[in-house]
Each structure stands twice: as C-alpha cells, then as structure tokens.
N, C-alpha and C positions, 0 to 999 in steps of 0.2 A: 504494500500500500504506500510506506513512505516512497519508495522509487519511483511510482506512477506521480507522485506529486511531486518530485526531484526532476523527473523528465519534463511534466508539463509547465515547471517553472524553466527551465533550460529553454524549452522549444520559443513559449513567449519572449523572455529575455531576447533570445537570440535574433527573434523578429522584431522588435523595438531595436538590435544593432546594426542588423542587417539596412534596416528602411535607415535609420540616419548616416550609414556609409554611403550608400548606395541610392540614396534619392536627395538627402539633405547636403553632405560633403561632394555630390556628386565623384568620387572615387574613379577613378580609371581603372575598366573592367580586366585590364590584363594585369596590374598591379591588385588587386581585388583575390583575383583566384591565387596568382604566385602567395601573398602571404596567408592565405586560407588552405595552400597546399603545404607551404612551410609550418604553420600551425598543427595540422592536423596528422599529415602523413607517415613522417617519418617514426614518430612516437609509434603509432600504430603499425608503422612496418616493423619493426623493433620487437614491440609485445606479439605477434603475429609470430613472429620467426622463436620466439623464446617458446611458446604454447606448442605452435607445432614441432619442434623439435624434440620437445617433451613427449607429444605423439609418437615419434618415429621413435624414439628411444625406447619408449613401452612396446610398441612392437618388435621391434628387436630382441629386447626382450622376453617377449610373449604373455604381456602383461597386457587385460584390456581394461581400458575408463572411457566411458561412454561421453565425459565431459569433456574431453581433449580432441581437436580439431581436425576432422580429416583434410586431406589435400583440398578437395572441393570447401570445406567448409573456410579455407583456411583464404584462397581465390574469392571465394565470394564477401568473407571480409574485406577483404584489399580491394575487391572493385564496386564498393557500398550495394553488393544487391542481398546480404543477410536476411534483408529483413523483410524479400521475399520468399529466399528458399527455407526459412522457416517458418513463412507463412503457408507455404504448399510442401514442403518435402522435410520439415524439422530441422535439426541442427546440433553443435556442440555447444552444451552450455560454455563455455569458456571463451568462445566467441558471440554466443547470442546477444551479448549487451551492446555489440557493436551496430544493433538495428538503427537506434537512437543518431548514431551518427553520421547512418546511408539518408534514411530522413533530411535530416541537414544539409548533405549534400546536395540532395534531388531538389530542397528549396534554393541555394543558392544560385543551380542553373538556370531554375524558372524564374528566381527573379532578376537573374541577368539577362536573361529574353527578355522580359517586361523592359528592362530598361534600354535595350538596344530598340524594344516597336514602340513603347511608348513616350521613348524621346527623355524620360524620367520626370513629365511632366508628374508631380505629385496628385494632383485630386485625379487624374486618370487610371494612375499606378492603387490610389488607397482605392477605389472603385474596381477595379480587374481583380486586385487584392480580397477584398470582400466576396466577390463572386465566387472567386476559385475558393476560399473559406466557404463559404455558405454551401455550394456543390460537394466538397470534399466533404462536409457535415452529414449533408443529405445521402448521399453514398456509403457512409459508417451507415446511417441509422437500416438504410435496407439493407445491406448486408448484415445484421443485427436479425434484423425483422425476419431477414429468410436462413435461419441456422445456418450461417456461411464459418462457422466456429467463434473462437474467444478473441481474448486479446491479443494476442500472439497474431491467430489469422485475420485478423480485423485490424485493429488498433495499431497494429503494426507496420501497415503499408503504407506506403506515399500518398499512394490516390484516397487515402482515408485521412492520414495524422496531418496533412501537410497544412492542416484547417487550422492548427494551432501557431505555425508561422504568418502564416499571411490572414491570418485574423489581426494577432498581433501590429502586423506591417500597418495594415487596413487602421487601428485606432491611432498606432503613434503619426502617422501622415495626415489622420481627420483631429489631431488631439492637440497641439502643439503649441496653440494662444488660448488656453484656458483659464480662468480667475483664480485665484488663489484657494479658495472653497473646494476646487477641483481635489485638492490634493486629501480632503476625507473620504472622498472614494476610494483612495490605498487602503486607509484604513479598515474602511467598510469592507469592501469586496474581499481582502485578505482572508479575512476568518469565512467569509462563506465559500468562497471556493475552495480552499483547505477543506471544509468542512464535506461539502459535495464529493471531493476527488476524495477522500480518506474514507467517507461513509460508505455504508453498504447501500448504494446507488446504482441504478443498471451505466453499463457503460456509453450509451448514449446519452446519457447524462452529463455521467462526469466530462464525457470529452465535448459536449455544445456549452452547456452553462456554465459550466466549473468551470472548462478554458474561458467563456468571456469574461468571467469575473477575473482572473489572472490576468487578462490582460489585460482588465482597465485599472486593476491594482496598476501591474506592474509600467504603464506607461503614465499613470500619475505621479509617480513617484515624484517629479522634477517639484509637484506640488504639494508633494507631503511636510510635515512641521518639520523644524529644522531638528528636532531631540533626533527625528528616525534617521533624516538626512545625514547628521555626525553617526550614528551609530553603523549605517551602511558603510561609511567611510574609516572606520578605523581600521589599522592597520591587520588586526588578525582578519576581520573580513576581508581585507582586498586581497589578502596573500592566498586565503582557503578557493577566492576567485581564481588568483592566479593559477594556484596549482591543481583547480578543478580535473581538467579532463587527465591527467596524469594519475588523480585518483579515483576519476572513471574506468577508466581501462584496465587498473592494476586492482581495482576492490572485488572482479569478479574470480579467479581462483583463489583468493580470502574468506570469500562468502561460502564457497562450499564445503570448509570447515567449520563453519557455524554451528556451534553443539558438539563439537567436536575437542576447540581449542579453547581458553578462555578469552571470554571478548575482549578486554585489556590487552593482550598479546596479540589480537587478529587487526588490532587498530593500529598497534605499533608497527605491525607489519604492512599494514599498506602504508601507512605513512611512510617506514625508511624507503621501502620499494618503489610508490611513486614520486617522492623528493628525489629518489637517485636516479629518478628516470628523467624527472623534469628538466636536472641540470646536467646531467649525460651526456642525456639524447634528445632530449626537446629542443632548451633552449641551446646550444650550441647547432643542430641542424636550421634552426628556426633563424638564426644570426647568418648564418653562412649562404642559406641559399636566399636570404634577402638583400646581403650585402652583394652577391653575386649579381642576383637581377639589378640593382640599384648600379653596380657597375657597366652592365648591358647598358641599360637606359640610358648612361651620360654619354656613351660613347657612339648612340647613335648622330646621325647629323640632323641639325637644325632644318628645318626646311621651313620656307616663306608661309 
C-alpha cells in the first residue's frame, strides 16, 4: 500500500517537472533526453548486470530463485517494456519494480511529441494533457470493469498509468497564477488522497480521484504556508530527494528479506548499497556523459 502511494507521489511530482522543463524553461529536447538518459540509465544498467549475474551464477550453480532475472526479463528492463511483459507474461521480482520507471519513460517521449506539434504552446499542451489523462483514466476503469486482471495487469501499463503524469502536466500549466489561498488545497487534498490511495478503495478509485487530489496537493505547493515550504527544504529532505531513485532500484532485493532479517539491518542495507551506488555509479556517469555532450554542443558551429 505504502508503495502504491510512493509511486503515485513520484509519477505527479515528476509531471509538475517535467511541464516546467519542458513547456515553462522551454529546455532543448536533445539536451532534455541526454540528461534524463545520464540520470536514469546507467545506474540501472549497473543494478541490471549485478541481478542478472546473480542469475547466471545460481544456474551455474544449479540453484533456482524465481526472483532473479532471466535474460528476457533482464532486456526488457533495459529497454523500459517490464511493465508490459508483466502485464501479459509475468516476470522476476527483482526487476519488477522497474515498471514504474518504463512508465516515465513512455511519458517523457509523449511529451516530447507534444512539444515538437504543439509548438509548446502551454494552454494547448495542458488541454492535449488533460485529454490523454482523462482517456488513459477511462481505459483503466474498462479494463477494471471487464476482469482484464489487477494491478500489475492494469495499473501497470502506459496506456492506463500515464493518466497520472499528464494529469499532473494538465494542472501545473492551468495552475500557475493562483492566490495565495490556493496553497490550503496542499493541505486539504494531502490527507484525502493518502487516505483514498492507502484505503481499501477499488482501484479505479485510487488511480482517478486519489491521483487528482495528489496532484493538486502537489502542484500547490509553491502556495503552501511557509512552516511546510522550510520543512520541504531542509536538508535531510533534499538529500532523501537526491538519493531517491538509487534507493528505488536497490530497496527491491532488500524487501525480499523482509521477515527474514531485522528491519534495522535491511534499512542499513539499502542505504550503504544505494549511497554506494549513487556516488559510484550514478553521479560520476551522470557528470561524464553530461560534460561530454556539453562539450559536443560548444564545438558545434555557430550558424546565422
């Protein structure tokens, strides 16, 4: 339950960053994906090759864990489509949480499309936005309606979750000159959307209502009192930001000791695991192939 509300705070969040890179900074779309591929990929190739190698080694072996990654399962990580082959054909736990992050992917392409047709004209974009949310909504609930399976096979897919980015997109683009008053809807909508997404709610619930209240928490914040605004900003929160998807990736063979190990130990454990990955393998890939491209760029030539 907490993870379903960890993800549907992510997805918002991430469409409230995406709309203000991407329509408000207007960003250049080939600098856009380079640092979104330096952000994302390398880490994940990293954890990828550690998982699967763990694989091969238990076969070798002759040892088998149902949780450890086949060749396909390990492919379809890397090329974000998990989070369909375990919507139609299953998967390894130890890659399945990497659903979450094909999702994000598949929005960041559409919404680069958006900006390449619609010029990134903003009320055209938060309108297309809306639509493709509204549709995407409609699509979970009949597949719901016609036993198409759970969350996994539903909630899972692009053409259903993606409602939760570009819903997002949709309010931070129509939200942006609002009065100061705006900013007790964080506080409102907070506890009822928590409370929808955690409750025992059908899932067409939690993912239409629950997300719009997450996201008009989350896109008022710029409104919220200033107590919540310092306490967003202090420094354990920025760094627990920082080092978010590094203990995304690394908390899923953690969790499957659960009951196993004591919880004390399974938390230090992803901690040293994903700090040593952050600063390893993240953030030294992430400096490299952006200084890289940043060197590309100057050395192209000027033209009129």
């Amino acid at each position: 339950m907490a993870g379903s509300l960890g993800v549907e705070l992510f997805f918002v969040l991430s469409g409230r960053l995406m709309a203000s890179i991407l329509f408000e900074e207007k960003y250049p779309l080939k600098d856009f994906f380079v640092r979104r591929f330096s952000r994302i990929f390398p880490a994940l190739a990293f954890y990828c090759l550690v998982v699967f190698s763990l694989a091969m080694a238990a076969d070798v072996a002759g040892v088998s864990f149902k949780a450890l990654p086949s060749l396909m399962d390990t492919l379809s990580a890397l090329t974000f489509t998990i989070n369909y082959k375990v919507a139609l054909d299953s998967g390894a736990m130890l890659v399945h949480h990497i659903w979450s992050v094909s999702v994000e992917e598949h929005c960041y392409m559409i919404l680069a499309l958006l900006a390449l047709l619609l010029s990134r004209n903003t009320v055209t974009v938060a309108r297309a936005s809306l639509i493709l949310a509204l549709a995407a909504m409609v699509n979970g609930i009949a597949l719901w309606l016609n036993d198409a399976g759970g969350i996994h096979e539903i909630y899972w897919r692009t053409d259903v979750r993606l409602a939760s980015v570009f819903l997002s997109v949709a309010v931070y683009l129509s939200t942006r000159n609002l009065p100061e008053k705006a900013g007790l809807l964080s506080i409102v909508c907070v506890p009822a959307g928590v409370a929808l997404i955690l409750g025992p709610t059908p899932d067409p619930v939690k993912f239409t209502l629950g997300t719009a209240l997450l996201a008009l928490a989350v896109n008022c914040l710029d409104y919220a009192p200033t107590a919540v605004k310092r306490l967003l900003s202090t420094r354990p929160i920025v760094m627990i930001g920082l080092w978010s998807y590094s203990i995304y990736l690394w908390q899923q063979p953690f969790s499957r000791l659960h009951g196993k190990v004591p919880t004390p130990l399974l938390l230090l454990g992803i901690a040293a695991v994903a700090l040593g990955s952050f600063y390893l393998i993240e953030t030294p890939a992430r400096r490299f192939i952006n200084q890289r491209w940043k060197s590309i760029v100057l050395r192209r030539p000027v033209t009129a």
